[in-house]
N, C-alpha and C positions, 0 to 999 in steps of 0.2 A: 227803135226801142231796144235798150239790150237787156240783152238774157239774162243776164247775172251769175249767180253762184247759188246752187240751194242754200233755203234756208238751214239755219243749224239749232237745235235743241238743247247743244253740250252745257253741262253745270258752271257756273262761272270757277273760272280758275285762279283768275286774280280778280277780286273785287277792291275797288275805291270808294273812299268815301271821304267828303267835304276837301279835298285835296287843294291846298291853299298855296303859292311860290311867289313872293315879292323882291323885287331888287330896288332897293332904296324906297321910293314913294311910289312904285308904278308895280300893277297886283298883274303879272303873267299869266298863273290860274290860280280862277277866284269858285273855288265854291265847287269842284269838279267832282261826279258822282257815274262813275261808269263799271260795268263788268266785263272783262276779258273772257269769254266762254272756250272749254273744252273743243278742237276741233272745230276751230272756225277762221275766218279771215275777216277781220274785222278793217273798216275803212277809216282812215281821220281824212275830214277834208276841213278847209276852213284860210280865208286870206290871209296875208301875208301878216304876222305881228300876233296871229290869233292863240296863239299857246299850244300848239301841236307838238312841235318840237320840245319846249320845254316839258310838256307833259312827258315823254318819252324819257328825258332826262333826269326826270322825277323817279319814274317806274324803273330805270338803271340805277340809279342810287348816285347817279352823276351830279346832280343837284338835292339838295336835303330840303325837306318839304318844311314850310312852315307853320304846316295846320294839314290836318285828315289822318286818314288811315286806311294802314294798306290789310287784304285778309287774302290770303295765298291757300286754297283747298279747303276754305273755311276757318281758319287758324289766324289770328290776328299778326302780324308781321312787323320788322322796321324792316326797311330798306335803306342802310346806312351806308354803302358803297357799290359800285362796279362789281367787287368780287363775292359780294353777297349775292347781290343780284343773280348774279351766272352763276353760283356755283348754290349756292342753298334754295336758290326760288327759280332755277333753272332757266331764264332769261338770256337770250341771246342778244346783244343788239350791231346792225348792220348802218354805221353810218353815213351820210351821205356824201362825204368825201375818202370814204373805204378804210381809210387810217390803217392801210398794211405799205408795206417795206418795197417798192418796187426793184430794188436788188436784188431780194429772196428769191429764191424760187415760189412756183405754186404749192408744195407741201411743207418749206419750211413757213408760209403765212399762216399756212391751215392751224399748224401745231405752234404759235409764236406765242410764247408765254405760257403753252400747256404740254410743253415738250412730252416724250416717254420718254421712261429712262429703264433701265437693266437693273437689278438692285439698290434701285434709290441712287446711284450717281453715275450713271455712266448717259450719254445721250444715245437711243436707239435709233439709230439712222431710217434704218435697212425695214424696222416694225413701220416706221410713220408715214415711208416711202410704200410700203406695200397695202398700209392703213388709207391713203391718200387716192389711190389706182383703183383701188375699190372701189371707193365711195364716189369718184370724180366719173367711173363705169356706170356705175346704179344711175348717178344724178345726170348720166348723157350729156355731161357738159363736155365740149369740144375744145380741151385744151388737157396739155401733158404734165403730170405732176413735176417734173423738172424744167420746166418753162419758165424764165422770169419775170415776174409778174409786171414788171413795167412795160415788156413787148407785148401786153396780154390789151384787147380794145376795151373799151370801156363798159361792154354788156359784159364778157368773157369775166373781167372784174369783181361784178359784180355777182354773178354767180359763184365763182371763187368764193365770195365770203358769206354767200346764203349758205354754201357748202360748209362751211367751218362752224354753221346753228349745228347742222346734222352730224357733224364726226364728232359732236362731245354731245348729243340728243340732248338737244334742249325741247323744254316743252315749251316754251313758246318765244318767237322768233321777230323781232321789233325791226321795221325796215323804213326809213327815214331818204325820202324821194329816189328810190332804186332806179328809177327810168328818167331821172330828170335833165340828164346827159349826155344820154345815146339815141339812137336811132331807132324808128320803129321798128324794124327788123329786128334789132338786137333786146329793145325794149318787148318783143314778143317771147323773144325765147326766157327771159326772166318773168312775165306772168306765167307762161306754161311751169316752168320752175315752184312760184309759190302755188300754183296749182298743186302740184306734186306733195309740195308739203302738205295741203291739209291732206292729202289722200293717204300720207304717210301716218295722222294722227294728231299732226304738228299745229299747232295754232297760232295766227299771222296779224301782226298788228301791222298794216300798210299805210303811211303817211305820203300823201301825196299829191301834187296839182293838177297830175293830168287827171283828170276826171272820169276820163274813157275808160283808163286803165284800172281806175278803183270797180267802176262799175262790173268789171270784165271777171273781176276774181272774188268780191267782196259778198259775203254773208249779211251783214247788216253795217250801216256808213252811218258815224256821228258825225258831227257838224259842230266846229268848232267856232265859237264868236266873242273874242274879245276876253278870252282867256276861261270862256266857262261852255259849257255843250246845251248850243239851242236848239240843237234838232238829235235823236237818233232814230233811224229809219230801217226797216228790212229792204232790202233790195230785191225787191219782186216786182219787177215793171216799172222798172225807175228810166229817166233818160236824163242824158248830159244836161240839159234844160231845168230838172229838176230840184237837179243838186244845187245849179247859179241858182234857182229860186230860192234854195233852202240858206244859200250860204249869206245871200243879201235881201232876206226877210227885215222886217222889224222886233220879233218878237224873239222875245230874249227868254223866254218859257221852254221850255225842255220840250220836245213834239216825242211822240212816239210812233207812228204811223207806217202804212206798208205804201207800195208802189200806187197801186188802184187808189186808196184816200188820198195820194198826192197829185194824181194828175191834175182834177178841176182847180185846185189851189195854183200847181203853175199855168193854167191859161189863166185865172183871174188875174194873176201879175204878170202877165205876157202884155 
């Protein structure tokens, strides 16, 4: 049985509501109604086709919704782009094939597209590089800011770019199958990572298959099905058994439940 992640209490910080994304005839997510809370790690789990990703896309402003509404600290919101997203509603997102520059070094990825500069035009090398040391110090990640990111493994990577939520503070940090490429070893040291972050204050939307690893850091795990959320659960006494329950139920009804109300439900589908 694992342990989890305490529960969390924090206020929603991004709220959704009726959240609708069609591409031509076929409804991605249909009807989505979820709250991002204050200082929590929040799980998506859900099979393959089921609108996890696209949901995320949505909440980036990478794909434009075509039905709901977004409310950011209570305050009604669009999410009309990428750079709304990150820069007005404080969103980071970490994609699952990293989409940085393997020729750069590690601090010019960090700062790529949000350089400093010295009076509005000059590029501050020597600030971003000392900006970089710091932060890559604090976060114990095991790699040199002048290292180029393509000799960097594919955990080291990833870390790299959870680093780059934290050097512009974002408040909360979207991570699209962080471990879904590496190795357990390396896939350990990036949950201890998003661990850091909520301790930081940061709050963590985690999309991902390996089950173990949602359960390992997660606050509360929705359960995505067929593009709309049938299950969300607290993670208090959950086990990997639970989640295949919850993910290949029949009931298309929203659950709300903790660990303890879920266990008898997976032996009866056992």
């Amino acid at each position: 049985m694992s342990g989890g992640a305490p529960v969390q209490t924090g206020q929603p910080l991004l709220m959704v509501r009726g959240l609708v994304k069609t591409f031509g005839g076929v409804t991605a997510i249909d009807d989505v109604t979820l709250d991002i809370r204050e200082h929590e790690v929040l799980g998506i789990i859900g099979d393959n086709g089921a609108g996890k990703s696209t949901f995320l896309a949505l909440v980036t402003g990478y794909y434009h919704a075509d039905g709901g509404t977004f409310f950011h600290r209570g305050r009604r919101v669009e999410v009309s782009s990428p750079a709304k997203s990150r820069h007005s509603l404080s969103i980071e997102m970490v994609y699952q094939d990293l989409a940085m520059a393997p020729d750069l070094t590690v601090w010019e990825n960090l700062f790529l597209g949000e350089e400093v500069r010295r009076l509005g035009l000059f590029v501050d090398r020597v600030a971003m590089r000392r900006r970089a040391t710091t932060l890559l110090e604090q976060m114990q990640v095991p790699v040199k800011p002048n290292e180029l990111v393509g000799s960097l493994s594919g955990g080291q990577r990833q870390l790299v770019a959870i680093a780059r939520g934290l050097l512009f503070d974002r408040d909360i940090i979207l991570l699209d199958e962080p471990t879904a490429s590496i190795s357990a070893a390396k896939a350990a040291d990036v949950l201890a990572t998003i661990r850091s972050l909520e301790g930081r204050g940061k709050t963590v939307v985690l999309v991902s298959h390996r089950l173990e690893d949602v359960l390992a850091v997660s606050s509360r795990i929705a359960v995505f099905s067929r593009g709309r959320v049938s299950h969300l659960v607290d993670n208090t006494g959950l086990t990997v058994a639970d989640l295949f329950h919850l993910m290949y139920s029949d009931s298309a009804e929203e659950k709300v439940a903790t660990g303890a109300e879920l266990a008898p439900m997976a032996a009866e589908g056992a």
